[in-house]
C-alpha positions as CSV (number, residue, x, y, z in Angstrom):
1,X,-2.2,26.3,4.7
2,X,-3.2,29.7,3.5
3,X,-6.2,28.8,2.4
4,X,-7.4,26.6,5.0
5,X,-6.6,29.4,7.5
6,X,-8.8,31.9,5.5
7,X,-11.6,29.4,6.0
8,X,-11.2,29.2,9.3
9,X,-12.1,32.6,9.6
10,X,-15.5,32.0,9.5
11,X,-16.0,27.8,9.7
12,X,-15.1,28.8,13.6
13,X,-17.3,31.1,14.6
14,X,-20.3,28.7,13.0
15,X,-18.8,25.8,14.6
16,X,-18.7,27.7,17.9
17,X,-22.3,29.1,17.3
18,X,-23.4,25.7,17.0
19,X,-23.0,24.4,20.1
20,X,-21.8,21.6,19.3
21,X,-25.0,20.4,17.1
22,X,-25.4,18.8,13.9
23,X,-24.5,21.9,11.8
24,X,-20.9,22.3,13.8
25,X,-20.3,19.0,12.5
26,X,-21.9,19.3,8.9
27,X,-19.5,22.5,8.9
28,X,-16.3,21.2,9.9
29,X,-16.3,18.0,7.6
30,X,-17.1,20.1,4.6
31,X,-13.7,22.1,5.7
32,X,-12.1,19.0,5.8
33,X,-13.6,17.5,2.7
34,X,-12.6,21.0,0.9
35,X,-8.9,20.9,2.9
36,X,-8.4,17.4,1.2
37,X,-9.6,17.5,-2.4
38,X,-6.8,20.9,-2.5
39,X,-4.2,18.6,-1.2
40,X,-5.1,16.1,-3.9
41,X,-5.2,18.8,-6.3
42,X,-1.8,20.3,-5.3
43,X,-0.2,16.8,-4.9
44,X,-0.8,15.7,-8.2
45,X,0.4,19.3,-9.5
46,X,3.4,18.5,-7.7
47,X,4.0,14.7,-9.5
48,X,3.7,16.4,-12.9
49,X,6.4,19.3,-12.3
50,X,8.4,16.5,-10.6
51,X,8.5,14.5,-13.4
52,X,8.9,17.1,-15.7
53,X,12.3,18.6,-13.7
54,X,13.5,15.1,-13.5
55,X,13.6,15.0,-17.3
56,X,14.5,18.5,-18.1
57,X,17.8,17.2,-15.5
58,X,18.3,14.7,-18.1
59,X,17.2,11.9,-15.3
60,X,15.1,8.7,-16.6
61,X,11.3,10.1,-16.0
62,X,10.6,6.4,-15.9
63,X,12.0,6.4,-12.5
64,X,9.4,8.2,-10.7
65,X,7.2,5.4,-12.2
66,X,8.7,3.0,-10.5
67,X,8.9,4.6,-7.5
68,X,5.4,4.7,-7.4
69,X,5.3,1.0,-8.0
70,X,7.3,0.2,-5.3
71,X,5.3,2.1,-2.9
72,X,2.3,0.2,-4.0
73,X,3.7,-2.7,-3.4
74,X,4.5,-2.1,0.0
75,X,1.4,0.1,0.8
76,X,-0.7,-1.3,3.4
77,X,-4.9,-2.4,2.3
78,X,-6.5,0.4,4.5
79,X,-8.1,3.5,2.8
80,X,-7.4,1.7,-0.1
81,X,-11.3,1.6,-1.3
82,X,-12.7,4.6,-3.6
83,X,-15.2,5.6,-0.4
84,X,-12.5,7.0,1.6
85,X,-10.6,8.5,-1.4
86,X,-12.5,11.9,-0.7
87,X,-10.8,12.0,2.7
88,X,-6.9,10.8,1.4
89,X,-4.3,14.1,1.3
90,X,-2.7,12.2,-1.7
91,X,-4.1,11.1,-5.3
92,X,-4.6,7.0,-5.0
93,X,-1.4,5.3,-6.1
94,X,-2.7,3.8,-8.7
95,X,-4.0,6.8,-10.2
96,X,-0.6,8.7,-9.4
97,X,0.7,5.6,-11.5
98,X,-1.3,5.9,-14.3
99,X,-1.1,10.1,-15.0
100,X,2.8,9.9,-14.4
101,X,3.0,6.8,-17.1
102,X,1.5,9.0,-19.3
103,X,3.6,11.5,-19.0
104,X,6.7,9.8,-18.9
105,X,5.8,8.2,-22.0
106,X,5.0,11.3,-23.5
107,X,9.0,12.1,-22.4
108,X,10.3,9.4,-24.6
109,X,10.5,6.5,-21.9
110,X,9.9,2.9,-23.1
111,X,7.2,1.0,-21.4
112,X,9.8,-1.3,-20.8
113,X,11.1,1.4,-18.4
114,X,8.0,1.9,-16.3
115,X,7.8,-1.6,-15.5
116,X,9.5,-3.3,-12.4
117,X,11.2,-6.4,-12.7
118,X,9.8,-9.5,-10.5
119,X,11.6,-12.5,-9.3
120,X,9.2,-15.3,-8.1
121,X,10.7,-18.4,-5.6
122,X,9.8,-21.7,-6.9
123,X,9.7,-22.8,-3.4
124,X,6.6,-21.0,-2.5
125,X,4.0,-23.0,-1.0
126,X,1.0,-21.4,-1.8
127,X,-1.1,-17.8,-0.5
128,X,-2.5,-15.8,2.2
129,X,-6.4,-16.0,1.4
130,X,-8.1,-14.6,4.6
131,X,-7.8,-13.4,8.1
132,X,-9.8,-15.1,11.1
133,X,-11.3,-11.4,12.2
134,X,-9.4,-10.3,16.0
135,X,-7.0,-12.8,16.0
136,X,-3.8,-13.5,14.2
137,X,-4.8,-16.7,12.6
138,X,-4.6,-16.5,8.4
139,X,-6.7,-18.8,6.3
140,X,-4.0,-20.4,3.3
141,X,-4.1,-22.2,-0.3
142,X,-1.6,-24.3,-1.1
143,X,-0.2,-26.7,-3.6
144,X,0.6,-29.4,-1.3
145,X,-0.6,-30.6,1.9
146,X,1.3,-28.7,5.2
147,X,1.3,-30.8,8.2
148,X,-0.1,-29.7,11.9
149,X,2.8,-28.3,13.7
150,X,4.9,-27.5,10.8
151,X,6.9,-24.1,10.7
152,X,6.3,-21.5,7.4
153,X,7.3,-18.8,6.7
154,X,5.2,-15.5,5.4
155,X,6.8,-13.2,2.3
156,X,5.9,-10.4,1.0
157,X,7.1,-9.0,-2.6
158,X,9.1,-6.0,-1.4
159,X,12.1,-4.2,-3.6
160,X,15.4,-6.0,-3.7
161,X,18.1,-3.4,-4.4
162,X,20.9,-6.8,-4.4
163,X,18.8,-7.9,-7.8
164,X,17.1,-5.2,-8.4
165,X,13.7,-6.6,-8.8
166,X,10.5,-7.1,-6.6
167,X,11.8,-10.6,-4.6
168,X,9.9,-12.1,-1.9
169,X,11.3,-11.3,1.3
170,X,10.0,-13.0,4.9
171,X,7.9,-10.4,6.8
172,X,6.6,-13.0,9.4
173,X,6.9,-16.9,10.6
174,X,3.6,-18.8,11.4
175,X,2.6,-22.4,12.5
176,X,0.4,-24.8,11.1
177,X,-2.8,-25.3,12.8
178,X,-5.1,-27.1,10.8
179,X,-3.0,-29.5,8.4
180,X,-4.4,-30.1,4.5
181,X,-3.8,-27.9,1.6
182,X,-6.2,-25.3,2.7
183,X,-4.4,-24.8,6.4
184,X,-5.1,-22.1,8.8
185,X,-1.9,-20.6,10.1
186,X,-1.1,-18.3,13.8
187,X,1.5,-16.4,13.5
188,X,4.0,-16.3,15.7
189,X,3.9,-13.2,17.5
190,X,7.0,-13.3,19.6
191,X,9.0,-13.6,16.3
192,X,11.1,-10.4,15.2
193,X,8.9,-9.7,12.0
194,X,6.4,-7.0,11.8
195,X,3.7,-9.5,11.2
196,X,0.4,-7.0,11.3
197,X,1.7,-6.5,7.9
198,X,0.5,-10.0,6.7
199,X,-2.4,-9.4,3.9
200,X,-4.3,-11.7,1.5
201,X,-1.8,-13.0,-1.3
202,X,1.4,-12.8,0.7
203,X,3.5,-16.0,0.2
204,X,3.8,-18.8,2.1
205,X,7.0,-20.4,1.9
206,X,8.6,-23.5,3.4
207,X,10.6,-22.4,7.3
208,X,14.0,-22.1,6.8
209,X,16.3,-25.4,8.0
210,X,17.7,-24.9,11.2
């Protein structure tokens, strides 16, 4: 914060002095661009002491592995591509995975430690593979053929503190459009899931019985 005010000290005045042209702009993205790559900086800083004060407290340093796993896991696909990485406050997760691994290895943790268990359903149908742009129709593959009309269900792998593993876990409900084993599904809106959350290789699992 203190640096970004110091800068500010005399980004303003050019930005102002611009009028509003080309250079105001040029100006205040390279503040931002500057603002960000210190946040990054800082974050990571911040990982590696937290890790570090985790194991000096005699916690597993794994842990903070897995955390980040978990959040990865649950992370939504936006600003998710290297292009936009220049702009994020925070180190990618998987990069935040991989320097904290290292280090938590270095610790004396197991790779057994840094990995998060996964629990699969053998009723799973088949996989989210694509999203009809502006709608909330999803393109699916699956291993048998669904029939038009037929209720599914959408999961996602989310952590399950009950057996402490990754287990899929319904995050929307969605109707069978085009029947075949390559079906397009709409969601049902009106349901109570969050179903914006629906992204390629979510599950798709058979409805529930009623």
């Amino acid at each position: 914060m203190l640096k970004a005010r110091q800068r500010a000290l005399w980004t303003l005045p050019l930005v102002i002095l611009s009028g509003g042209s080309a250079l105001g702009y040029a100006v205040m993205l390279g503040d931002t661009l500057i603002n960000q790559r210190y946040s990054r900086k800082m974050e990571r800083e911040a990982d590696e002491l937290g890790i570090k004060l985790l194991n000096d407290a005699g916690f597993d340093p794994g842990g903070l592995v897995t955390a980040m796993k978990k959040l990865l896991h649950i992370e939504s696909a936006i600003n998710r591509y290297e292009v936009s990485d220049i702009f994020a406050s925070h180190p990618d997760t998987t990069k935040r995975i991989d320097y904290l691994a290292e280090a938590a290895l270095s610790m004396g943790a197991t790779s057994e430690q840094l990995e998060l268990r996964s629990v699969d359903d053998p009723a799973r149908l088949g996989n989210i593979t694509s999203r009809i742009p502006q709608s909330n129709v999803f393109a699916a593959r699956c291993t048998q053929s669904l029939d038009h009309g037929q209720k599914v269900c959408i999961k996602k792998m989310l952590w399950d503190d009950e057996v402490n593993a990754l287990a899929p876990k319904t995050i929307a409900t969605a109707t069978v459009l085009s029947p075949g084993m390559f079906p397009n599904l709409a969601l049902d809106v009106e349901s109570d899931y969050f179903f914006v959350d629906v992204m390629v290789g979510d599950g798709v699992y058979p409805a529930p019985v009623e």
